[in-house]
C-alpha positions as CSV (number, residue, x, y, z in Angstrom):
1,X,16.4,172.8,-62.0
2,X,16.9,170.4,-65.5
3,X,19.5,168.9,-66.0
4,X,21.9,169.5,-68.7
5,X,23.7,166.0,-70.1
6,X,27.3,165.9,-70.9
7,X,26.7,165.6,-74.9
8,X,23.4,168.5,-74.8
9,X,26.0,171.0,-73.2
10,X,29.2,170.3,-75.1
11,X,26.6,170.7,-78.3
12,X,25.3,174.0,-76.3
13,X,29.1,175.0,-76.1
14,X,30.3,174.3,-79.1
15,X,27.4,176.0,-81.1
16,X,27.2,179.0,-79.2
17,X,31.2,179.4,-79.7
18,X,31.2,179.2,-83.2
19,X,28.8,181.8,-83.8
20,X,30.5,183.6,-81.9
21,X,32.9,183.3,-83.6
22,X,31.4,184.7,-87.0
23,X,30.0,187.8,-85.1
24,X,33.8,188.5,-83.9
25,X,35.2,188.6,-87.4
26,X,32.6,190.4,-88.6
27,X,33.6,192.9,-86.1
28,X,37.2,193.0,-87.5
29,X,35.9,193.9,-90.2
30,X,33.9,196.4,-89.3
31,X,36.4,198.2,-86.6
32,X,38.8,198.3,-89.7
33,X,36.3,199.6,-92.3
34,X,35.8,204.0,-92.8
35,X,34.2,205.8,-90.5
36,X,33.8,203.2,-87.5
37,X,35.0,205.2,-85.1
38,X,32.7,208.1,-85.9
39,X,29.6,205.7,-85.6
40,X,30.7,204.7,-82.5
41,X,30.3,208.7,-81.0
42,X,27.1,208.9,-82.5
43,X,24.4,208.9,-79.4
44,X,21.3,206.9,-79.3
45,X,18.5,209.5,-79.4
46,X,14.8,209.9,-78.7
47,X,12.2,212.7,-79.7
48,X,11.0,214.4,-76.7
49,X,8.3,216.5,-76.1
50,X,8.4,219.1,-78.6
51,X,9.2,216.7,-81.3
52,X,13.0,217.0,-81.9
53,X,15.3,214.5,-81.4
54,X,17.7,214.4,-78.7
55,X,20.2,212.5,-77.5
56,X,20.4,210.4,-74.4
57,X,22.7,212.5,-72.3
58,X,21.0,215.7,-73.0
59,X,17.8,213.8,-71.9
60,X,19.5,212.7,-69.2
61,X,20.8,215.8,-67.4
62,X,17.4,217.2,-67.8
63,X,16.1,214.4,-65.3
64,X,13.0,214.9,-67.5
65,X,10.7,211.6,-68.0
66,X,11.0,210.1,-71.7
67,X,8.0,209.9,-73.4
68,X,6.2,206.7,-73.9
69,X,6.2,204.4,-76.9
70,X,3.4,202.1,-77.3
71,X,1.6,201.0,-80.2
72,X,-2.6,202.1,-80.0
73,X,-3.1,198.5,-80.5
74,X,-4.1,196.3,-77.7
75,X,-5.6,193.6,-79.6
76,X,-3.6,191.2,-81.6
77,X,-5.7,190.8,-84.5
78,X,-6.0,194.7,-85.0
79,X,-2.5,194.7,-84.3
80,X,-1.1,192.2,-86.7
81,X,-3.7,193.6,-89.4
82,X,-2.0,197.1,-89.2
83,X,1.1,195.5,-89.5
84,X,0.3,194.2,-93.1
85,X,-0.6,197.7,-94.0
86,X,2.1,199.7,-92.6
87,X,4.4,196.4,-93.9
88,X,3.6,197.6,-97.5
89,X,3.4,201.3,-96.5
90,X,6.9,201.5,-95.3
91,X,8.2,199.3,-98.3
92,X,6.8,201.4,-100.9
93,X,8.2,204.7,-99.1
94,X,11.6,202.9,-99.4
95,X,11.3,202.3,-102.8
96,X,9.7,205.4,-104.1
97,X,12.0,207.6,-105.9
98,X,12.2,211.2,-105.1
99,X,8.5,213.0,-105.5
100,X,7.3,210.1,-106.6
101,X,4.9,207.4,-104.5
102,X,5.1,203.7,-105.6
103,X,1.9,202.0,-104.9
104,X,1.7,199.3,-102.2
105,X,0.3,196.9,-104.9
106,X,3.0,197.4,-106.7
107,X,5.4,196.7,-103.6
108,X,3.3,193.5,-103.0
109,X,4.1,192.2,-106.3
110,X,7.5,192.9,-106.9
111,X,8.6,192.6,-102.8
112,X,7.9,189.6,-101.1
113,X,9.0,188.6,-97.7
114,X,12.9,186.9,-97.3
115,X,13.6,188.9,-100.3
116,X,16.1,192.5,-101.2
117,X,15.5,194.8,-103.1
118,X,18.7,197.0,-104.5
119,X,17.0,199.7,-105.2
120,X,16.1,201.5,-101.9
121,X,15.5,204.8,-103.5
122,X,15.2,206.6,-100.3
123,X,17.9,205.7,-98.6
124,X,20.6,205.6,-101.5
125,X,23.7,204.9,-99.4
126,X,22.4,201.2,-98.3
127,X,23.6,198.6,-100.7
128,X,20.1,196.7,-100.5
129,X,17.5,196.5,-98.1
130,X,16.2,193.2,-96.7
131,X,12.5,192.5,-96.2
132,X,11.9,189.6,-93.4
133,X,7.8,190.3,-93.7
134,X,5.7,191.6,-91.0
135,X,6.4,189.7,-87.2
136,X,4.1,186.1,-87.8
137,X,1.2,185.8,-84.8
138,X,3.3,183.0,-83.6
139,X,6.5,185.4,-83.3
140,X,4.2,187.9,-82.2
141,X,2.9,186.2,-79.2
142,X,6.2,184.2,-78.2
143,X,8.0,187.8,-77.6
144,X,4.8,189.5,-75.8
145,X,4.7,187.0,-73.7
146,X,8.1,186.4,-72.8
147,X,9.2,190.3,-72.3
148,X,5.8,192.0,-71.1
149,X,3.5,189.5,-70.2
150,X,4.9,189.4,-66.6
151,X,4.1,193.1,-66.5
152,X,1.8,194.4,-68.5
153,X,-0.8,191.5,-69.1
154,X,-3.5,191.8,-72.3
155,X,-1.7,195.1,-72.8
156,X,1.7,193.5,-73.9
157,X,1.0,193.6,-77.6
158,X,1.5,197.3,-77.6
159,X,4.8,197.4,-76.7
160,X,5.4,195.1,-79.9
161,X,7.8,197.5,-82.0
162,X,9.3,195.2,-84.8
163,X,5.7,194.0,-85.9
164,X,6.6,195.7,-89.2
165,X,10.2,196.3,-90.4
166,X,12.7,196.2,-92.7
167,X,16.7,195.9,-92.5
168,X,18.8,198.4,-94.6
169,X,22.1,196.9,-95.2
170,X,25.2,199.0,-95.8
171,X,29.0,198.7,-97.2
172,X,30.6,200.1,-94.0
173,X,30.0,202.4,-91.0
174,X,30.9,205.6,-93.1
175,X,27.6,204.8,-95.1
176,X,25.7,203.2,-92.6
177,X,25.9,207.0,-90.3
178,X,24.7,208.5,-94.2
179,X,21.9,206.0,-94.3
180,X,21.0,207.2,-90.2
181,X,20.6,210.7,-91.8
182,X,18.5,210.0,-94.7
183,X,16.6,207.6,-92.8
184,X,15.7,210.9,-90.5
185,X,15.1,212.9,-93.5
186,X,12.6,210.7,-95.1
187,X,10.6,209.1,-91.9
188,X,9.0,210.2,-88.5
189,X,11.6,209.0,-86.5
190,X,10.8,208.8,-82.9
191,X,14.0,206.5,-81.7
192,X,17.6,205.9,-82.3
193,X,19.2,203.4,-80.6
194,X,23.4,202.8,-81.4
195,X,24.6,199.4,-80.2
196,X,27.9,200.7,-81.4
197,X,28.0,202.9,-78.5
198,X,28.8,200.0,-76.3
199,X,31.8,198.2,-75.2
200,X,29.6,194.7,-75.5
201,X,27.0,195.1,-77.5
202,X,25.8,191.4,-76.7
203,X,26.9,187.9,-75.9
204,X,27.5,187.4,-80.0
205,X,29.2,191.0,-80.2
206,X,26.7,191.9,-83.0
207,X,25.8,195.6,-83.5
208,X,23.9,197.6,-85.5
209,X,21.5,200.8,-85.2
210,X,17.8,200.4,-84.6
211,X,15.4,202.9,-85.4
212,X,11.6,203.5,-84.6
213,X,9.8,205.3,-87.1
214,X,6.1,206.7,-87.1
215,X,3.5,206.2,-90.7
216,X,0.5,206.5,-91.2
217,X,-1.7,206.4,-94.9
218,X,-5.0,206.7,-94.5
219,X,-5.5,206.0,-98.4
220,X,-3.5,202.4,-97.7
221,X,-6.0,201.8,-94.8
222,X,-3.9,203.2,-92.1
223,X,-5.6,206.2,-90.6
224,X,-3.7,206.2,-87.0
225,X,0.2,206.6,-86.5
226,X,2.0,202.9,-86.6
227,X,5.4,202.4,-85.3
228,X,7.5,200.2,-87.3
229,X,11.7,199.1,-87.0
230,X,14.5,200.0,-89.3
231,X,17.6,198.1,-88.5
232,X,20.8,199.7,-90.3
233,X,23.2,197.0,-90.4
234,X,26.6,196.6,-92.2
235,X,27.0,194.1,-94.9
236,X,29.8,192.2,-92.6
237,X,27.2,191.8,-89.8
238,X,24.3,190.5,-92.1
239,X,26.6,187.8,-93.7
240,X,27.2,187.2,-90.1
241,X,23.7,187.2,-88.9
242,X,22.9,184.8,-92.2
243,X,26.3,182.2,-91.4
244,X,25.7,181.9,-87.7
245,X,22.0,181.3,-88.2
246,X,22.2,177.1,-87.7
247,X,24.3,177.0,-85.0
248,X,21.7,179.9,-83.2
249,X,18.8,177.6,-83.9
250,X,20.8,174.7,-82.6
251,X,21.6,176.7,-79.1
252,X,18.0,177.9,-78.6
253,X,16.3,174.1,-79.8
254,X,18.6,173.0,-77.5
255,X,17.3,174.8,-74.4
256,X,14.1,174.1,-75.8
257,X,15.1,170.3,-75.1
258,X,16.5,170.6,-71.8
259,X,13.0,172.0,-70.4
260,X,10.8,169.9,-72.4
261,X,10.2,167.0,-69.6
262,X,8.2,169.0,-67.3
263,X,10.3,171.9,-66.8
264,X,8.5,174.2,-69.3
265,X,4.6,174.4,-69.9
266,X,5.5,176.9,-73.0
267,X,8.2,176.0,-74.8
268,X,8.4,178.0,-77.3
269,X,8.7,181.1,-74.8
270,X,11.5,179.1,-73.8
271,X,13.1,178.9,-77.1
272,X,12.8,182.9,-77.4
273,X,14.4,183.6,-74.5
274,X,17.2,181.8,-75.2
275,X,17.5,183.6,-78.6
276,X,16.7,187.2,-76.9
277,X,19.3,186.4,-73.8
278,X,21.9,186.4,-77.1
279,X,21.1,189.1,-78.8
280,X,19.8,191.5,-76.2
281,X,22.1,194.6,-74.9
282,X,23.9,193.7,-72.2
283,X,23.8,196.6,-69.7
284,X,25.2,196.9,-66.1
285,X,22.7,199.6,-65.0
286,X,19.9,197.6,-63.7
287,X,22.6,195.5,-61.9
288,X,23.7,198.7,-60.3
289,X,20.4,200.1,-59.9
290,X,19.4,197.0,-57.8
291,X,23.1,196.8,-55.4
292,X,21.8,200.3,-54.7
293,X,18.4,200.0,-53.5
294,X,19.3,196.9,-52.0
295,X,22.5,199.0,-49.9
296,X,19.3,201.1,-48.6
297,X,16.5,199.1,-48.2
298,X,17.7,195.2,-47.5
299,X,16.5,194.0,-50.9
300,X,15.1,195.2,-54.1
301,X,11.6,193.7,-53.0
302,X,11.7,195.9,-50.0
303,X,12.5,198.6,-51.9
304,X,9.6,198.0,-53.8
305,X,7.3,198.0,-51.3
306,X,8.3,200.9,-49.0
307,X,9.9,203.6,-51.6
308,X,7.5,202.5,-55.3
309,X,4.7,202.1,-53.3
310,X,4.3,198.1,-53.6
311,X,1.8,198.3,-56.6
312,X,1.4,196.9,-59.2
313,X,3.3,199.3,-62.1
314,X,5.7,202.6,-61.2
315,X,6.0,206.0,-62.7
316,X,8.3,207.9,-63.8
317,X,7.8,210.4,-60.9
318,X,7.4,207.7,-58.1
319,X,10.7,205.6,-59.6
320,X,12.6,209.4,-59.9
321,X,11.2,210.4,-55.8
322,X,12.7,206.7,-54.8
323,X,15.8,207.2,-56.6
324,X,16.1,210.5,-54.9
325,X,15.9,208.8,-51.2
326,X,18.7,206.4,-52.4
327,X,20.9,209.3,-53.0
328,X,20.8,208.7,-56.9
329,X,22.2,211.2,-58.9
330,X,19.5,213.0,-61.0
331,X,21.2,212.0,-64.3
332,X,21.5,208.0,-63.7
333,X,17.9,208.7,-62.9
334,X,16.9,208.6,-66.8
335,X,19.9,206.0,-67.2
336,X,18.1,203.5,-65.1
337,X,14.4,204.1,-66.5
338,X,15.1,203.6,-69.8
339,X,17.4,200.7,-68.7
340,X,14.4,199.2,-67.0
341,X,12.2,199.8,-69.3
342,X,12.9,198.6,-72.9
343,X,9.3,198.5,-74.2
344,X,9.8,202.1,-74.1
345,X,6.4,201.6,-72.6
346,X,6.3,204.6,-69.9
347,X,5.8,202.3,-67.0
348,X,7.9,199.7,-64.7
349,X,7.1,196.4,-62.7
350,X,8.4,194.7,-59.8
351,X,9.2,192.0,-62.5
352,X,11.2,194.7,-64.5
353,X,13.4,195.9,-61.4
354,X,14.0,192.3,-60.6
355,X,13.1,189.2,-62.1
356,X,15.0,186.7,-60.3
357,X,13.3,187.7,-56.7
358,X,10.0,187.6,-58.2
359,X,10.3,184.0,-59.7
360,X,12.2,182.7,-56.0
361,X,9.0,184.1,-54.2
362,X,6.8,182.7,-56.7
363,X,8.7,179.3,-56.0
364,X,8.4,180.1,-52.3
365,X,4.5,180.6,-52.3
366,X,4.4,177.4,-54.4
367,X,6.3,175.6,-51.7
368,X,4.5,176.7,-48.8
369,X,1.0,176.2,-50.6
370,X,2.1,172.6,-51.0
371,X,3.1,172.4,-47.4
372,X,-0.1,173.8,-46.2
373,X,-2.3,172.0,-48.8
374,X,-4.5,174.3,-49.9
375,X,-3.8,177.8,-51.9
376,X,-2.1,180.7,-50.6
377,X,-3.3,184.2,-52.2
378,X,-0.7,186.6,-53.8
């Protein structure tokens, strides 16, 4: 393991404090601002089968398997290409005043990237909405590689949901849960997520509501369905997200240091893990899930090999059959999926379930290859 100097980890400390810091006033704001509390009851949701949205518990009790998300795009280039398209597309649906359609070169010119636009004509309840630009390839590749690369491979770019977005900011939670609604009114929205809903959002303590929509244009050049990300965020949490922002880069170019002498051949995976390690949910299910099958089985690897049938990638019915032979209840069933599975992707790994074992017996076949002198298969 690196090691971290006395003056890297104070810095690491001290950084990583104060932006915490910003998030938990933020917060104090927010829990005292109208209609927090209502925001916080409000479920995360996905559209099932038939199309309708439906919250998590319903899904849940239903033991039925969520439907995948992916992108159609297994190519980068095609990928990122379609992002530029459905960019403008979404932009000019945000702007467009009622039965009206603003042009995408008219978006292009007036709404760059890093810029707001006050005049969110859809979504009239946000005070502005932000435009950070479609994901760059460099952004693009950092995160696919970092969160499915371990277990999807050349199909990781699919699972790429933020490749086109745009943040909607609001004044508080009373009109951020009005901006949810219009949202759904105006967009094919195929995901809700509410990091409200949890105690601890995340190490910073930010929250805010992500949603995946659907859009397609075939006169834009956009003939297929592309999912893009619409972040509701309060105004509190955005000043926030803007104030901490130095000290962030500080923790993650940090980390980035630390691994730099031969600890890291990709550093700049390194660097995003560090930022996604802050901002991600934190959730105590796949901890759980893991004491459980390793109660049964002796370890999670084990588990892996006699109950998911030691391949490569799970499904939904094997995982649900060897949740069943734990003695899982049918409802945590869902819980733990979708907990396992953020890429929304349909489909788990051995690397999903547990990453720690599958980098110690990586280190293990490395050892042993070295004692032996000559390579060890998988």
């Amino acid at each position: 393991q690196p090691e971290v100097s006395g003056g890297t980890g104070r810095m690491l400390s001290e950084s990583l404090q104060r932006a915490i810091e910003v998030f938990r006033q933020a917060g104090k704001t927010s829990e005292g601002g109208y209609g927090y509390s209502h925001l916080c009851q409000l479920q995360s949701m996905r559209m099932i089968g038939d199309g309708v949205l439906t919250e998590d518990a319903v899904v849940g009790r239903s033991g039925l398997e969520p439907d995948p998300i992916r992108q159609l795009y297994d190519d980068l280039d095609a990928l990122l290409l379609a992002a530029e398209r459905a960019q403008e597309v979404l932009l000019a649906k945000l702007v467009s005043p009622p039965d009206t359609v603003v042009s995408t070169a008219s978006v292009r010119q007036k709404w760059s990237a890093g810029t707001k636009s006050k005049q969110p004509n859809a979504i009239r309840s946000a005070i502005f909405a932000y435009n950070p630009g479609p994901k760059t390839r460099a952004a693009a590749e950092r995160k696919a590689a970092a969160l499915y690369g371990p277990s999807d491979g050349f199909a990781r770019y699919r699972h790429l949901m933020d490749v086109a977005r745009v943040c909607l900011v609001f004044a508080d939670s009373d009109f951020l849960r009005t901006g949810l609604q219009q949202v759904c009114e105006n967009f094919v929205v195929i995901d809700v997520r509410n990091l409200y809903t949890l105690a601890s959002p995340n190490i910073l303590g930010e929250k805010y509501v992500e949603v995946l929509v659907s859009i397609k244009s075939e006169r834009d050049g956009l003939p297929v369905p592309f999912i893009c990300e619409i972040r509701l965020e309060e105004h509190c949490y955005f000043k926030a997200r803007e104030e901490a922002a130095a000290d962030l880069d500080k923790v993650c170019h940090g980390f980035r240091s630390i691994y730099k002498n031969g600890f890291g051949k990709d550093l700049d995976v390194v660097e995003y893990v560090a930022r996604h390690a802050m901002r991600r949910p934190e959730q105590n299910l796949p901890r759980l899930l893991r004491k459980r099958l390793t109660l049964r089985y002796g370890s999670t690897i084990a588990a892996w090999r006699h109950a998911f049938g030691d391949g490569p990638h799970v499904s939904f019915r094997t995982f649900r059959a060897a949740c069943q032979q734990a003695e899982i209840e049918r409802a945590q069933v869902v819980e733990f999926w979708r907990a396992l599975d953020p890429g929304r992707g349909g489909r788990i790994s051995v690397f999903d379930l547990d990453g720690e074992a599958v980098v110690l017996l990586a280190r293990l076949q490395d050892c042993l290859a070295n004692l032996s002198d000559r390579p060890l298969g998988p």
